[in-house]
C-alpha positions in Angstrom: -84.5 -2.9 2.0 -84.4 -2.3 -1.9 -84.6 1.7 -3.1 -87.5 0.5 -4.5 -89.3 0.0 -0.8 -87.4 3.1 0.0 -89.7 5.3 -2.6 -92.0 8.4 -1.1 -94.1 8.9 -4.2 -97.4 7.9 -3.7 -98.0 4.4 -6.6 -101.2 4.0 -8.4 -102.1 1.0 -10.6 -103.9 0.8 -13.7 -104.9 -2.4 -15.9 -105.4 -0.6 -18.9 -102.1 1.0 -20.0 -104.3 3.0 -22.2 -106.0 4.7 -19.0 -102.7 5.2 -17.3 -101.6 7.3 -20.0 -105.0 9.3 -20.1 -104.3 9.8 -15.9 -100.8 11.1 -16.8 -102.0 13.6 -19.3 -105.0 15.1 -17.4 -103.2 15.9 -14.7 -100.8 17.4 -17.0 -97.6 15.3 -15.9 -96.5 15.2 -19.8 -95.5 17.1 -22.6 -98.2 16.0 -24.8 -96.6 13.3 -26.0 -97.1 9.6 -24.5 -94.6 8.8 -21.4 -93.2 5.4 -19.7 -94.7 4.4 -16.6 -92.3 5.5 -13.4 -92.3 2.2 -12.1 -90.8 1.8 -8.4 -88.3 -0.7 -10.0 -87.7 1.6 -13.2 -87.0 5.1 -10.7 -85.1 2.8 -8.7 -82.9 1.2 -11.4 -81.9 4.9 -12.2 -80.8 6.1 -8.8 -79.1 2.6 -8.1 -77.2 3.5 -11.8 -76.1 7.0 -10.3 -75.4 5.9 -6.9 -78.4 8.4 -5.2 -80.8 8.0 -2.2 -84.0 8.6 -3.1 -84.0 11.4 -0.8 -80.7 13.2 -2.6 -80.7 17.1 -2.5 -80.1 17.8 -6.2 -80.7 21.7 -5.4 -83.4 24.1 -4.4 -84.7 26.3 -7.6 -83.6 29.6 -6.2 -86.8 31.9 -6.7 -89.2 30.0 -5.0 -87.4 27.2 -3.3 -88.5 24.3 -4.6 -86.9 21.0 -3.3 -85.4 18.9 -5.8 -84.7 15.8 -5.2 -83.1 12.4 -6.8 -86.1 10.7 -6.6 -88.1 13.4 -8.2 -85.8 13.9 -11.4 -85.3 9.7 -11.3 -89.3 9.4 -12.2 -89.4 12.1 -14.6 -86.2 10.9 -16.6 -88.0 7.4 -16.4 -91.3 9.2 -18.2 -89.4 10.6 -21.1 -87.7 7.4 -21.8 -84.7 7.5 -20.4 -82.2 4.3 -19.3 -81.0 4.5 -16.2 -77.4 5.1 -17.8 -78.9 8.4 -18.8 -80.0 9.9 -15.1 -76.6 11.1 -14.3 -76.5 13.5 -17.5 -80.1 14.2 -16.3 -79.1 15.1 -12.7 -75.8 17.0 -14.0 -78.2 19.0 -16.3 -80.6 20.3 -13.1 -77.5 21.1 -10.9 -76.4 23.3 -13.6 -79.9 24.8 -14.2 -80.3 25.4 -10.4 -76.9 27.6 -10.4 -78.1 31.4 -9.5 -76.2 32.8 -12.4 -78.4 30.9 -15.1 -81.4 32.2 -13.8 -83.9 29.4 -14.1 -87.0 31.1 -13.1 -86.8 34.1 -15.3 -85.7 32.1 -18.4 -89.1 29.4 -17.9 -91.2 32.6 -17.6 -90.3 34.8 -20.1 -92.6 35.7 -22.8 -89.5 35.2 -24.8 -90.2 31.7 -25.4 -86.3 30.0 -24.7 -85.7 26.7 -24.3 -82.8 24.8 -22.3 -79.8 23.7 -24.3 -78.0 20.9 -23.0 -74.3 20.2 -24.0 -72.9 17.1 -23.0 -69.1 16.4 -23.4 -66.4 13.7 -22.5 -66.2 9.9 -22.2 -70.1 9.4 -21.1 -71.3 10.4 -24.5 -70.0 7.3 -26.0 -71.4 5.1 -22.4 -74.6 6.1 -23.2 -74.6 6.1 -27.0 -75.0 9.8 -27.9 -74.7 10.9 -31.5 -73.0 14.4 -32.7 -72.6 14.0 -36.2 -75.7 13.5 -38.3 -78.8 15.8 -37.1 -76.5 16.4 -34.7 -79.3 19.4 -33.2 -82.0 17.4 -34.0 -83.3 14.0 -33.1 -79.6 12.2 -33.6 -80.2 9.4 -30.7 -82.5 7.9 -27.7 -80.0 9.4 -25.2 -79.9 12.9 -26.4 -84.0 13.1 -27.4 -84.7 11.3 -24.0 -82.5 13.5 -21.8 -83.8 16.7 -23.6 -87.4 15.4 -22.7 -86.5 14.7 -19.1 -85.6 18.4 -18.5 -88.3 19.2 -19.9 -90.8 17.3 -17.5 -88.8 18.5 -14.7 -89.5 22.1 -15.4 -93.4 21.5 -16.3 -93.9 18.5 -13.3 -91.4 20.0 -10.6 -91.5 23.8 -11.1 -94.6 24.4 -12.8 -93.3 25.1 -16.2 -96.2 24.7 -18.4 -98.2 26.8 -20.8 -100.1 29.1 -19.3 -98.6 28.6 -15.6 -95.0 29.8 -15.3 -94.0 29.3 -18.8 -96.1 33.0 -20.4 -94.2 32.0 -23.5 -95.8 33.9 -26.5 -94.5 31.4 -29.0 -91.5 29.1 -27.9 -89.7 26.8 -30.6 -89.5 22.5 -30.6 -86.5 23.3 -28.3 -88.8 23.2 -25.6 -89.5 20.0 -26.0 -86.2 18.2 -26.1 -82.8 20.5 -27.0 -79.7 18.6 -26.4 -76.5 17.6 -28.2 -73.1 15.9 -27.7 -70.3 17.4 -29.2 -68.0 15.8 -31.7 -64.6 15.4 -29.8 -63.1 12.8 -32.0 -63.1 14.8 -35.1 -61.5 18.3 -34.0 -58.3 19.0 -32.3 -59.7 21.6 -31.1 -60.7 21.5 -27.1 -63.5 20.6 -25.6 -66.7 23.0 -24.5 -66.1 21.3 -21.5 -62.4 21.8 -20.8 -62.3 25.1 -22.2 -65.2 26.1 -19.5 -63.5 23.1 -16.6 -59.8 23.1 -17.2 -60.3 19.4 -17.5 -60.0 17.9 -20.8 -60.8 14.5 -19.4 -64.2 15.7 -18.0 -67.7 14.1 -18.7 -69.6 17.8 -18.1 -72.5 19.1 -19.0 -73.1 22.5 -20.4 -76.9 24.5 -20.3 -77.5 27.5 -21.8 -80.9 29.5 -21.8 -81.2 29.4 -25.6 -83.6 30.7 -28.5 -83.9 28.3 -31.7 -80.6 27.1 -33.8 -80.7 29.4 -37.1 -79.1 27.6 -39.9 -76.3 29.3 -42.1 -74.3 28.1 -45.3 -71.3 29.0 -46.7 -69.9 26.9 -49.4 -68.1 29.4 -51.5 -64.7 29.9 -49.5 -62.2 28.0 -47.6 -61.0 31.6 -45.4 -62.1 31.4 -41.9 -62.7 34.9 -41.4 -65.2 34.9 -44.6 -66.5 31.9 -42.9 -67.0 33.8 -39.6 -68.7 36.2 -41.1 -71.3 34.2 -42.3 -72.1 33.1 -38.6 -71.6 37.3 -37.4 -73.9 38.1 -39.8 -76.8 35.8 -38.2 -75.7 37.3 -34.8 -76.6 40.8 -36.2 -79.9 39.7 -37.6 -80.3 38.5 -34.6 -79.4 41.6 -32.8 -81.6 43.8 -35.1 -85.0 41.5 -35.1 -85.0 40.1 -31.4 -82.5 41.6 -28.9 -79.6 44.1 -29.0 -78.5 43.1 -25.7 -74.9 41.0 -24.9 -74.6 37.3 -23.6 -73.9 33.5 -24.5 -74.3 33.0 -28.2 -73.3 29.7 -29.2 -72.5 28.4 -32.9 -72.6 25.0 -34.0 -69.6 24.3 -36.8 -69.8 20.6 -38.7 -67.0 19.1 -40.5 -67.2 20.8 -43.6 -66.4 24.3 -42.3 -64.2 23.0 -39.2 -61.6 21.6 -42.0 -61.5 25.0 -43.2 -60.2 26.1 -39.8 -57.9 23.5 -39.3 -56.0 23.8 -42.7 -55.4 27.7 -41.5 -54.5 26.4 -38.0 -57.6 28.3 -36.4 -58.4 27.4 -33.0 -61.9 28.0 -30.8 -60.0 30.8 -29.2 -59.4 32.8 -32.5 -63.0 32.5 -33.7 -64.1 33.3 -30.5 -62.0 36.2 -30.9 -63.6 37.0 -34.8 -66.8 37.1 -33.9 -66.3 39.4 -30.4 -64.8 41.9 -32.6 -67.5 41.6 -35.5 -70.6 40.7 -34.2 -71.4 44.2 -32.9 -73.9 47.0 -34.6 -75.2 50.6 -33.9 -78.8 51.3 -32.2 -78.9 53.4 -35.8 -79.5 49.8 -37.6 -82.9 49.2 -36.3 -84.6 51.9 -37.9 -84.0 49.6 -40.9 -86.2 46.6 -39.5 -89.1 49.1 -38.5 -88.4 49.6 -35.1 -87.0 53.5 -36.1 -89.2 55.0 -32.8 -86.7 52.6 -30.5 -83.4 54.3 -31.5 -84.2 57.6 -30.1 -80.9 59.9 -29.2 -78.9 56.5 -28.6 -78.3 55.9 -32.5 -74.4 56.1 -32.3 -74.4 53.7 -29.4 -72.6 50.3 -30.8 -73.9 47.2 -29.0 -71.7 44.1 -28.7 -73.1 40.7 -29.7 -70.6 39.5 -26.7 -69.4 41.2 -23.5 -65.9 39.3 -23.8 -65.1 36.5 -26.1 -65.1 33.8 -23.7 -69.0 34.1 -24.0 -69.0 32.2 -27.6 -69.6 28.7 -27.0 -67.6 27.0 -30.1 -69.9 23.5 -30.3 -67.9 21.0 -32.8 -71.1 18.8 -34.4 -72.9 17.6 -36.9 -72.8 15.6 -40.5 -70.0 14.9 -42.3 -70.9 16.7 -45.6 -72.4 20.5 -46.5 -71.1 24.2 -45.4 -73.5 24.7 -43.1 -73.8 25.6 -39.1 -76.0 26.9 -36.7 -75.9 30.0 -34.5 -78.0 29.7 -31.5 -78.8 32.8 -29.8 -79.4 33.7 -26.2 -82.9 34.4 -24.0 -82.2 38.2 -23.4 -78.8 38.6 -23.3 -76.4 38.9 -20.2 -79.7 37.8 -17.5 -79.0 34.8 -18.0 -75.2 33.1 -18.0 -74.0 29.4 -19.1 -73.1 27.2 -16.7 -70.9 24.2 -16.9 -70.9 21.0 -14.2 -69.1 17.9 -14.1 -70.7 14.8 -14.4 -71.3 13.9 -10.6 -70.8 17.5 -9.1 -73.0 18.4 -6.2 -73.8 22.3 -6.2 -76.2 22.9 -3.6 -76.2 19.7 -1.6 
């Protein structure tokens, strides 16, 4: 017997590809956007490429158990366009979610809007043709747009995640759609996101954080990494003074440009990380600049880290070759929510 014939999702037919897409969308199975057909030989093509039964426990959301399965994330990641070479990033990506210290639920409810950033390292970027260089947070590649999407259609088509159900986002940001990027390994010495986090520099791993919008910064006009740094600290701050005060995973994204900069002064992840933990910190005082005066009450000496302990800077090597500019990317709501690595082909909750 073929997976295929193995399959417990109900199959429908339609002649008119036209009206298969118009069933998809008003049942609210996509994003909006258009999706590929789950065929039984397309969801089974991606759990023959991962090795998974169709009946594989990927994990069991924690809030309100929900029952995820292979076969479940194999028909989503077929919908948002993804080759089968893909569904192992895919499942990686949902193990991590699906760890208690990330919490899933409260991130996908929040009014806060967040988004799932997905970091993929090690030798599977190059298997399944990621980019990390040019648009390196935007849309750089199939694999990275395609695997963003898939996460996203397993939170709305698995878990409820849509507008207006679970998801009580008041605004949200194109994140939410697809947010995932590959980090540029062969251009740094520095060591991996992944086997910083693993102790495994030889790891294919995948990182997730519960993540607001990248904010852009440029600095062009110095070559000292602690003038650099402070660029990056001082989006942390504004950060910190317009959306949340509170401690947890920040992440910043440094291209070429600025990483030579570092390099030529011998600067490794650990000493930015160690920059901005002592920097990126303010007084409660500071938000009666940015109108919210009533919120700083008796509390206006009280100095508020950006991070609870340096480790909690994800360094993220990527992006073009040319220009001084990077990306911070701040967290949901601070330390609620926590980063989670997993190797490609751990099994959490199985």
């Amino acid at each position: 017997m073929t997976t295929a014939e193995t399959l417990a999702a109900a199959i429908v037919s339609f002649d008119d590809p036209a009206a298969l897409q118009e069933h998809f969308h008003a049942n609210g199975w996509t994003d909006g956007l258009p999706v590929v057909p789950p065929t039984p030989q397309a969801v089974a093509a991606c759990l023959d490429w991962a090795g998974l039964p169709p009946d594989h426990l990927v994990g069991v959301e924690p809030v309100r158990q929900r029952v995820i399965t292979a076969e479940k994330l194999a028909i989503n990641t077929v919908m948002a366009g993804c080759l089968p070479m893909h569904f192992p990033v895919v499942v990686t990506a949902l193990t991590a979610m699906l760890d208690e210290s990330f919490l899933l639920h409260g991130a996908t409810a929040s009014t806060g809007g967040c988004a799932v950033l997905v970091v993929v390292n090690g030798p599977i970027r190059g298997e399944i043709g990621m980019g990390s260089t040019f648009n390196a947070v935007g849309p750089s590649d199939r694999a990275s747009t395609c695997i963003g999407r898939a996460v996203r259609l397993v939170l709305g088509n698995l878990l409820d995640v849509r507008p207006g159900e679970i998801d009580r986002s008041t605004l949200g940001h194109p994140g939410k759609i697809s947010y995932c990027i590959a980090e540029d390994e062969e251009n740094t010495p520095w060591e991996s996101l992944a086997a910083e986090r693993t102790g495994d520099p030889h790891a294919s791993a995948v990182t997730v954080m519960a993540a607001m919008g990248p904010r852009q910064v440029m600095n062009e006009w110095t070559t000292e990494p602690a003038e650099i740094l402070d660029t990056f600290v001082a989006e942390i701050k504004t950060n910190m003074a317009h959306y949340s005060i509170w401690a947890g995973n920040y992440a910043i994204v440094v291209p070429p440009q600025l990483r030579e900069h570092f390099d030529a002064a011998g600067w490794s992840k650990a000493d930015i990380r160690a920059y901005v933990f002592e920097h990126a910190r303010m007084k409660r005082s500071e938000w009666a600049s940015v109108g919210k005066a009533n919120a700083v009450g008796e509390k206006g000496d009280r100095e508020y880290l950006a991070l609870t302990k340096p480790e909690d800077l994800l360094v993220i090597a990527a992006g073009g070759p040319a220009g001084g500019f990077g990306a911070v990317i701040a967290p949901w709501l601070g330390g609620k929510t926590h980063a989670v690595t997993v190797p490609v082909g751990a099994c959490i909750d199985c």
